[in-house]
N, C-alpha and C positions, 0 to 999 in steps of 0.2 A: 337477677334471679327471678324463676317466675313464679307465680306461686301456685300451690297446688293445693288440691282439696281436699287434704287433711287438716290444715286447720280449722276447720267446722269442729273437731274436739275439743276445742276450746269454747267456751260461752262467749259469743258477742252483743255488744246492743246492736239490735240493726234495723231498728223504727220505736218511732215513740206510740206509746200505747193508745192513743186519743185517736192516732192514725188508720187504724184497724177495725173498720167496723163490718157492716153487713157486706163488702166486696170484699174477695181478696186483692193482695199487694203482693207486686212482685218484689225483692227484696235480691242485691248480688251480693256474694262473699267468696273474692278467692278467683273469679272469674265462674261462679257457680252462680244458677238462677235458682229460687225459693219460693214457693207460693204459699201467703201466709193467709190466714182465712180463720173466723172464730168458728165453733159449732154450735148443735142447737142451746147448746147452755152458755155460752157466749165464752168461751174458753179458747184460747189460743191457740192455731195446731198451725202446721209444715210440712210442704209434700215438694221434693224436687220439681222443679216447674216445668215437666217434659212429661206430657201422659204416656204412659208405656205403650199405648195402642200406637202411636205414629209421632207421639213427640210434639203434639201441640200442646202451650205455654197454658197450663191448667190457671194459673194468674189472670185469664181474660174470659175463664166461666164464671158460671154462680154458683151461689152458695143455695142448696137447694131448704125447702121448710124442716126438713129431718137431719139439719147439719153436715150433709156431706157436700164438699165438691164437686162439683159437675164439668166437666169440660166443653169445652167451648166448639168443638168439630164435631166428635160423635155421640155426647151425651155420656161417655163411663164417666162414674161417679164412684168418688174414693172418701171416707171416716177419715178421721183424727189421727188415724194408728199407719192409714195407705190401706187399708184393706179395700178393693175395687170389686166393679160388677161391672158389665155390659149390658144392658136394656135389648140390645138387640139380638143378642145370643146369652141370652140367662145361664148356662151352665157352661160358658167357657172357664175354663182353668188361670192361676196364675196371669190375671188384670191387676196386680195389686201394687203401689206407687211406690217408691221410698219416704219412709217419714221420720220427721226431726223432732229436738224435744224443744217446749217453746216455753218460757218461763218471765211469768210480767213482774218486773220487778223496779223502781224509781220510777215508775213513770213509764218505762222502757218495753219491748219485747226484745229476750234475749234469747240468741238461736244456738243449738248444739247437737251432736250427734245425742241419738238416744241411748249409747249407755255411758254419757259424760254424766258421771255424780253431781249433785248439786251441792257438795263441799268443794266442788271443782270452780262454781261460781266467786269472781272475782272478788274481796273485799276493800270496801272503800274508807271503811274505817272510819266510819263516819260520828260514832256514839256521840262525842261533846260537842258536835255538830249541827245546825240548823238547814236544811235540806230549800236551797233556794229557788232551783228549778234545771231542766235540764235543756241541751238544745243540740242539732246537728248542723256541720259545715261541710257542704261539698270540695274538698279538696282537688284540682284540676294537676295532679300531682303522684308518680308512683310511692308507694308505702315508708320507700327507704329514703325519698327527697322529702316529705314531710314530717317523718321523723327527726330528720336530721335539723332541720328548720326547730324543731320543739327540744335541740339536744342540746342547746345553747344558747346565752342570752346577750350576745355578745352583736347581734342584729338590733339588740332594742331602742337605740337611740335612732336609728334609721326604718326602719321598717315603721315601728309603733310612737305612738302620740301622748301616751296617759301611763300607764306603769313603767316603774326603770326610770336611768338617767338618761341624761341627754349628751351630743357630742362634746359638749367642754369639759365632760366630766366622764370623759370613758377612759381616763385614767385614774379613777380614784376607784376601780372596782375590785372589793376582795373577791376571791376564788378559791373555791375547792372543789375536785373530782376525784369520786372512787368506782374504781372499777371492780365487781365483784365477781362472784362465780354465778349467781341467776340475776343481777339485778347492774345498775349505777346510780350513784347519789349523788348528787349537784349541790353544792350552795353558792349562792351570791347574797353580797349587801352592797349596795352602793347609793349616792346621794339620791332621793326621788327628785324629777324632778316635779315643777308649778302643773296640777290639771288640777280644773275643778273638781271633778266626776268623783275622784276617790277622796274630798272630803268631806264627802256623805259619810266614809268610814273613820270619820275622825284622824284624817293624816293631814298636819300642818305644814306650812315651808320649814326648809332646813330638817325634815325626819328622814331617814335613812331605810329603803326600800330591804326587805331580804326575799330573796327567794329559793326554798328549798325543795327537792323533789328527788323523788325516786324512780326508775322506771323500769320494768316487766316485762315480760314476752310470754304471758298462760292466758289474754292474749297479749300485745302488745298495748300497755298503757303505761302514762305517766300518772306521778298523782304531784300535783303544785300547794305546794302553802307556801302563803304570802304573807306578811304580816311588815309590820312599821314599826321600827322605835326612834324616840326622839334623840336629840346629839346626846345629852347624856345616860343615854341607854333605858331609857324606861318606856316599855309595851305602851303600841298605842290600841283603843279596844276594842278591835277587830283584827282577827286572822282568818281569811282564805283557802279555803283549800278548792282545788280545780280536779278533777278526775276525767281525762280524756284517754278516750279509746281508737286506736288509729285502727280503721277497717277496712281493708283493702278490698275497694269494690271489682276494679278490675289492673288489669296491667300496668294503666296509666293515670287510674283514679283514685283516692284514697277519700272513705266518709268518715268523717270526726265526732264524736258522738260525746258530751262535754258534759260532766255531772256537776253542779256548781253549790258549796256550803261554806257554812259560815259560822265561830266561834266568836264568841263575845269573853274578852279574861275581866270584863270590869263590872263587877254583881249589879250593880247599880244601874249600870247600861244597856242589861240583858234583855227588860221587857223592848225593845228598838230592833232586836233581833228578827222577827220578821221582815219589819220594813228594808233594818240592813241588808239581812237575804238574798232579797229582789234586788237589790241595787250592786253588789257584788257581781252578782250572776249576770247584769247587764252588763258591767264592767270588765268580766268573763270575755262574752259576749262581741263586745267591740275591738279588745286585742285578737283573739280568733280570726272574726271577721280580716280586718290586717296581714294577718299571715296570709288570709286564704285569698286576699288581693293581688298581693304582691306573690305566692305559689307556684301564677304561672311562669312568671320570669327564669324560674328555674329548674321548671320540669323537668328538662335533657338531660339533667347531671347526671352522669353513670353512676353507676351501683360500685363501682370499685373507689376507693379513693386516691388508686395511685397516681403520682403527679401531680396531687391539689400540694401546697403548701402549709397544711394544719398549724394551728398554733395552740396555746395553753388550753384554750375554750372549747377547744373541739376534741379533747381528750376522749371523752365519751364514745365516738362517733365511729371508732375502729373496731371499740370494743363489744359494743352494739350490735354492729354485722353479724361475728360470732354469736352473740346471744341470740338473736334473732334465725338464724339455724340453724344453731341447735336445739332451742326449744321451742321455737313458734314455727320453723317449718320440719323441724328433724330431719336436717338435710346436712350433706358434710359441706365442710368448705367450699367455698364457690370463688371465692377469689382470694388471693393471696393479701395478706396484709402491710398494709404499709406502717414503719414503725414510724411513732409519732417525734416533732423536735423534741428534745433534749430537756425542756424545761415543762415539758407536760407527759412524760413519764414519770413511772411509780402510782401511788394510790394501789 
């Protein structure tokens, strides 16, 4: 399926805010170009990156001293809102750009048509959370192979090194999927196995990995909690949570835009919580990275899944397609569904 450019209704991250200064940045969503640019008050704004006069990439002008854009071939210059002028013909008509709404928010600039509500912006649900930091992954991969890659954790012993178990113990994994009407919920526990890295967050040998997650299409995101308990069930004191937004740059590219926090359940251990943070978030960080290694190997997978031989773990992965266009592209069926085996039906 390809995608079209209505999903700009939807708020995306699609550059970190540190990113953005006195030049503009060119920015893809959907197969669509963005020229993002502050003005003179140093605020955010978005103009389709094609000047109306001939269609050169307003992305490779400047930013002029009075906050407007300038283009880069004949000098029109366009405000915050697209409103344009011509320098060389002062009263021409109708020079005026299309503009987006731009909203800084984690860190992030988030882009969307301008009359998407800002109750339309995502929540991350972050309240008893510590906010660790954010980061983005070029995905070398269409939207529906790297989602599908994040719809299942049943790669983790092979793909990844540090969260999750390991192959002598990819039968000991509990499972549960539900398939909803806007959403799917995931959980796994299973044995963690031996990495240093995550007993920075206080996880010993022998604790029991869980991973829970829900995922979205207003736009397309998961959000991950992670969390440990020991064999006899008691929290270890840190949980997780990952907020990744799959942004489909273009037809064959998917950019990941990863928001990473972190809960502390042990009063005691809570003033650690920044330091935990950062190290979580690194931890984020390095499973990502992983995925988006091994990515390429599987870019060609078709959009359809007919023919593959799904198993329990990929429950999600049918139901998905559907949710994905009917709400994130508002498109009808595109491909016919394949019903999944026998033991990963229902939910």
């Amino acid at each position: 399926m390809e995608p079209t450019p209505d999903v700009v209704r939807h708020f995306h991250p699609v550059l970190p805010a540190r990113s953005l200064g006195k030049k503009p940045v060119r920015v893809e969503l959907a197969g669509r170009a963005y020229a993002l640019f502050r003005d003179a008050s140093g605020k955010p704004a978005a103009l389709a990156d094609a000047c109306p006069h001939r269609f050169a990439p307003l992305s490779q002008g400047k930013v002029r001293a009075d906050g407007r854009l300038q283009c880069p071939y004949h000098g029109w210059r366009f405000d915050a809102e697209g409103k344009g002028s011509n320098p060389s013909q002062p009263d021409l008509r109708h020079c005026d750009a299309r503009s987006f709404q731009v909203v800084e928010r984690h860190d992030y600039l988030w882009l969307a048509e301008r009359d998407t509500p800002l109750s339309a912006m995502p929540d991350m649900e972050a309240d008893e959370y510590v906010f660790g930091g954010a980061f983005s992954q070029l995905f070398q991969a269409p939207l529906h192979v790297s989602l599908d890659n994040f719809s299942e954790d049943e790669h983790t012993p092979y793909v990844h090194t540090r969260l999750g178990w390991d192959d002598p113990r990819a039968d000991q994994v509990e499972f549960e999927a539900h398939n909803l009407e806007d959403r799917t919920q995931v959980h796994y526990r299973a044995p963690q196995r031996a990495a240093p890295l995550i007993r920075l967050l206080g996880v010993r040998d022998g604790d029991f990995f869980q991973n829970d997650w829900v995922t979205r299409f207003d736009p397309v995101r998961s959000q991950y909690t992670v969390s440990w308990v020991t064999p006899d069930g008691k929290p270890r004191p840190f949980i997780t949570r990952a907020n990744i937004f799959f942004v489909p740059e273009t037809a064959n590219t998917t950019r990941l835009h990863v928001f990473s926090f972190l809960k502390c359940v042990i009063p005691a251990m809570r003033p650690l919580l920044p330091i935990a943070a950062r190290a979580a978030a690194a931890l984020t960080w390095w499973e990502v990275r992983d995925d988006a290694r091994f990515i390429p190997t599987v870019a060609g997978t078709p959009y359809s899944h007919k023919g593959m031989r799904l198993d329990k773990y990929d429950k999600p992965l049918v139901h998905q397609r559907k949710l994905m266009e009917r709400i994130y592209y508002r498109a009808g069926p595109v491909v016919a569904p394949v019903p999944l085996a026998r033991e990963a039906s229902g939910g």
